[in-house]
C-alpha positions in Angstrom: 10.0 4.5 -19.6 6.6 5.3 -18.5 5.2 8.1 -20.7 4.3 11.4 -19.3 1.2 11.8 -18.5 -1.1 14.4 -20.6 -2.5 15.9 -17.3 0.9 16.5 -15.6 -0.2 18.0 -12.2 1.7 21.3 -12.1 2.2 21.3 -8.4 5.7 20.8 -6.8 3.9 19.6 -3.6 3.6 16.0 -4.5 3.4 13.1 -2.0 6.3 11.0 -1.9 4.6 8.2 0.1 0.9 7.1 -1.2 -0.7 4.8 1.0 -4.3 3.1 -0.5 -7.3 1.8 1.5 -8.4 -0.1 -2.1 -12.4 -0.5 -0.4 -15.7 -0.8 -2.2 -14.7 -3.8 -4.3 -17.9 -5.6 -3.4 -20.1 -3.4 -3.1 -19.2 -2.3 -7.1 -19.6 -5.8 -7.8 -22.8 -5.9 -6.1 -24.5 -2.7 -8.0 -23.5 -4.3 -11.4 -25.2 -7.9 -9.7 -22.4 -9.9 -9.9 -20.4 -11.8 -7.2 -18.3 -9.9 -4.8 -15.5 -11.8 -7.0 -15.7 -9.5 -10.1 -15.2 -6.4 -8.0 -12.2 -7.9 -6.9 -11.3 -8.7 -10.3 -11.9 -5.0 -11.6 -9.8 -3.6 -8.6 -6.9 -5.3 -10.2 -7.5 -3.2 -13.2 -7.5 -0.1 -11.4 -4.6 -0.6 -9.4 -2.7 -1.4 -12.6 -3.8 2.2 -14.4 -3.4 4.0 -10.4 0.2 2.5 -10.2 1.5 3.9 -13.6 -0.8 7.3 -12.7 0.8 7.7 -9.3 4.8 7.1 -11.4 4.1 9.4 -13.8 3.3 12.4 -11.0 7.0 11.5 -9.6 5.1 9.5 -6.2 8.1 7.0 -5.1 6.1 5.0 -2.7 2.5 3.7 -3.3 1.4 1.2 -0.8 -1.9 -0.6 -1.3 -3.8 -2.6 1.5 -4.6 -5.6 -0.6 -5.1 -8.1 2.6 -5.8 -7.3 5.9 -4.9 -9.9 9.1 -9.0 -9.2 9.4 -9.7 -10.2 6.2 -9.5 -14.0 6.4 -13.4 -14.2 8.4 -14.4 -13.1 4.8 -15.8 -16.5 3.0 -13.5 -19.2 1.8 -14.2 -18.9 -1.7 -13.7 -15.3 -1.6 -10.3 -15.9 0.7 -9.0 -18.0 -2.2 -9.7 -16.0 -5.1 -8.1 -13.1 -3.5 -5.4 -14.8 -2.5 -5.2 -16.1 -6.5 -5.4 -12.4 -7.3 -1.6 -11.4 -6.9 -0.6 -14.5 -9.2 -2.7 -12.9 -11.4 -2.5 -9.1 -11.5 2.3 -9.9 -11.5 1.9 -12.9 -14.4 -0.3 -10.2 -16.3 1.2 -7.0 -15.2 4.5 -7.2 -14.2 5.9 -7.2 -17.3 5.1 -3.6 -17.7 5.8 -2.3 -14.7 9.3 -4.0 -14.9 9.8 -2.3 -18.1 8.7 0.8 -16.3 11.0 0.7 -13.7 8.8 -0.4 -11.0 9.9 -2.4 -8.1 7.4 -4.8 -5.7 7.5 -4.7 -2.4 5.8 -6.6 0.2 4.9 -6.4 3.6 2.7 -8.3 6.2 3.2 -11.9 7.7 4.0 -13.9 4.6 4.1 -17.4 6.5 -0.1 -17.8 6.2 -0.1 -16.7 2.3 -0.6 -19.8 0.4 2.5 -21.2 -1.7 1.4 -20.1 -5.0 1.2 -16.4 -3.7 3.8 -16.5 -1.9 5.8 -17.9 -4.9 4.0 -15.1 -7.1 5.5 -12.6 -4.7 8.5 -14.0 -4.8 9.1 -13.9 -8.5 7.8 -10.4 -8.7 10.3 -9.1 -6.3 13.1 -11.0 -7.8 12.2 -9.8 -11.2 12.2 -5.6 -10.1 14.1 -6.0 -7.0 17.2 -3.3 -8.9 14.5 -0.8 -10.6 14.6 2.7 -9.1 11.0 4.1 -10.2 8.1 4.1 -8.1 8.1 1.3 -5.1 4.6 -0.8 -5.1 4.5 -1.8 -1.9 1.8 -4.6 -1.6 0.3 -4.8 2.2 -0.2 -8.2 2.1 -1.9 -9.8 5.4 -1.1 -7.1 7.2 -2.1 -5.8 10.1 -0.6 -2.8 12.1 -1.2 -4.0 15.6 0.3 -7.1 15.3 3.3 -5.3 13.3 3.6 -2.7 16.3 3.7 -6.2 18.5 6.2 -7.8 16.7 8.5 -4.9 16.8 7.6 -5.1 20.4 8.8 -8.2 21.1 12.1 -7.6 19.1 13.0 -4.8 20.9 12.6 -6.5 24.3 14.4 -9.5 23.2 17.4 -7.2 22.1 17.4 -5.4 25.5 17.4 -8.9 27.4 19.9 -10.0 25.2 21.7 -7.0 26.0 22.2 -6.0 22.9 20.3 -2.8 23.0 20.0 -0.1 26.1 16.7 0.7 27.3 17.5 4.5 27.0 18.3 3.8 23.2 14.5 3.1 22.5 13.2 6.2 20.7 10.7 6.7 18.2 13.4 6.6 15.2 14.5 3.2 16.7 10.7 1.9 16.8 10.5 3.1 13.2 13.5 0.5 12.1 12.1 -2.3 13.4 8.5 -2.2 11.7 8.3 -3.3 8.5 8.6 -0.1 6.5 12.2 0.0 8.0 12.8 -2.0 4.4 12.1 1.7 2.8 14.7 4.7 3.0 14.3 6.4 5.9 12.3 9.4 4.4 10.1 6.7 2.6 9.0 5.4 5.6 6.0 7.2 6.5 3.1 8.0 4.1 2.3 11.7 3.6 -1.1 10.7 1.7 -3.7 8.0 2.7 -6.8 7.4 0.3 -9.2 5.9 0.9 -12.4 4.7 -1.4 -15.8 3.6 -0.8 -17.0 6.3 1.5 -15.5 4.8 4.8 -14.2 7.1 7.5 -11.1 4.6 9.0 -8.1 3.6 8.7 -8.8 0.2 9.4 -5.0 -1.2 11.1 -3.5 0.2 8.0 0.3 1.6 8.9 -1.4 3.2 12.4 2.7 4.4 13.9 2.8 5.6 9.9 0.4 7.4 9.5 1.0 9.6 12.5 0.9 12.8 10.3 -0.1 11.6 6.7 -2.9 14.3 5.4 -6.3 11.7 4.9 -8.1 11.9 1.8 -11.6 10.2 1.5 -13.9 9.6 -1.7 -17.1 7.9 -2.0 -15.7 6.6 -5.0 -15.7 2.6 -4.8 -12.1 1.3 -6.2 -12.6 0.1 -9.3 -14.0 3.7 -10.7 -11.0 4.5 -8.9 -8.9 5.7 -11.7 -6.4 8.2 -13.0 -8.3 11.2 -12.7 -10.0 10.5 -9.4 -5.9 9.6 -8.1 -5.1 12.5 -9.7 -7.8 14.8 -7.4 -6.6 13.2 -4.2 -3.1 14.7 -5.4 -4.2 18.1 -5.7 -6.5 18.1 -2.8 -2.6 16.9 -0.6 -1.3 20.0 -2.7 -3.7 22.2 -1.1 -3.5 21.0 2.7 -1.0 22.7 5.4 1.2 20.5 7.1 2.0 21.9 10.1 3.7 18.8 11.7 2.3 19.8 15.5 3.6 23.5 14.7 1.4 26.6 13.5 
């Protein structure tokens, strides 16, 4: 199993649900003068130390926004290494994680990934799809509008079908038919989103998700993003009220 980590945060208030807006790839690549490419590159590094970090403080959901639906006007040659990256980052580290426990996930419209990602996907999942650690839930050409609009339209389809009331539509209904419905129902919702770089959005990232998860930004550009720095957004959520609409 994954070893314990020396700087166990002693807090009992940990997020079970980590979402990550991984930003600032380019821009790091960019201060070191090299192509937006090798920031890309060193994200996969850090999401490989962040992922065993966030295990290690007892987090069971980390989902990372690797690929946004927006993200394909970025230049072709850019499009294609990123979308090389996740053959990459499972052949190299999957084998750990596996042996950690760790199980992939995925979600997003898999149909416009190219085959060798999709395939790389594929294999992950296949590989971790009984461990019980920490969930690594890969946001992969996603895009939370169109997820809201595909739930949409198969809720509608249900009702003219007849197989669903009108009346039955609630938000716990909504909930099962967007993609985190694949999660346990207390999963489901992030209580923590990061994000790097110094941005102030969320970006289309989980928007019916995030309805109460406690926000956390650092200037920090992701690849410095790294165990310490994770482990500072933790104790920053341990410190926040969550009032939930109450007082």
């Amino acid at each position: 199993m994954i070893p314990l980590t020396r700087q166990k945060i002693q807090n009992p208030l940990i997020p079970v649900h980590v979402g990550i807006i991984m930003d600032g790839n380019g821009r790091w690549a960019k201060k070191r003068l090299k192509p937006r490419v090798f920031g890309h590159k060193a994200g996969m590094d850090a999401l490989q130390k962040v992922t065993i970090e966030a295990a290690n403080q007892g987090v069971k959901v980390l989902t990372v926004y690797a690929f946004s639906t927006e993200n394909w006007k970025r230049p072709k040659d850019e499009v294609s290494f990123i979308m090389n990256l996740p053959v990459e980052f499972f052949d190299r580290y999957v084998p750990e994680l596996h042996k950690n426990g760790v199980k992939i996930a995925v979600i997003g419209d898999r149909s416009a990934l190219p085959k060798a990602t999709l395939s790389a996907l594929e294999r992950a999942m296949e590989v971790t799809k009984d461990n019980t650690g920490l969930v690594l839930n890969f946001a992969l050409n996603y895009g939370g509008r169109a997820e809201l609009v595909t739930a949409i339209h198969k809720i509608v389809r249900e009702v003219q079908e007849g197989a669903l009331n009108v009346n039955q539509i609630d938000e716990d209904l909504v909930g099962d038919y967007l993609e985190t419905a694949t999660l346990s129902k207390d999963y489901r919702d992030p209580d923590l989103i990061i994000r790097t770089s110094g941005e102030l959005r969320l970006s289309n990232f989980l928007p019916w998700q995030s309805a109460y998860s406690e926000l956390y930004f650092t200037d920090t550009l992701w690849p410095d993003f790294d165990e310490a720095a994770f482990r500072e957004a933790l104790v920053a959520f341990g410190q926040r009220k969550r009032r939930f609409g109450g007082v």
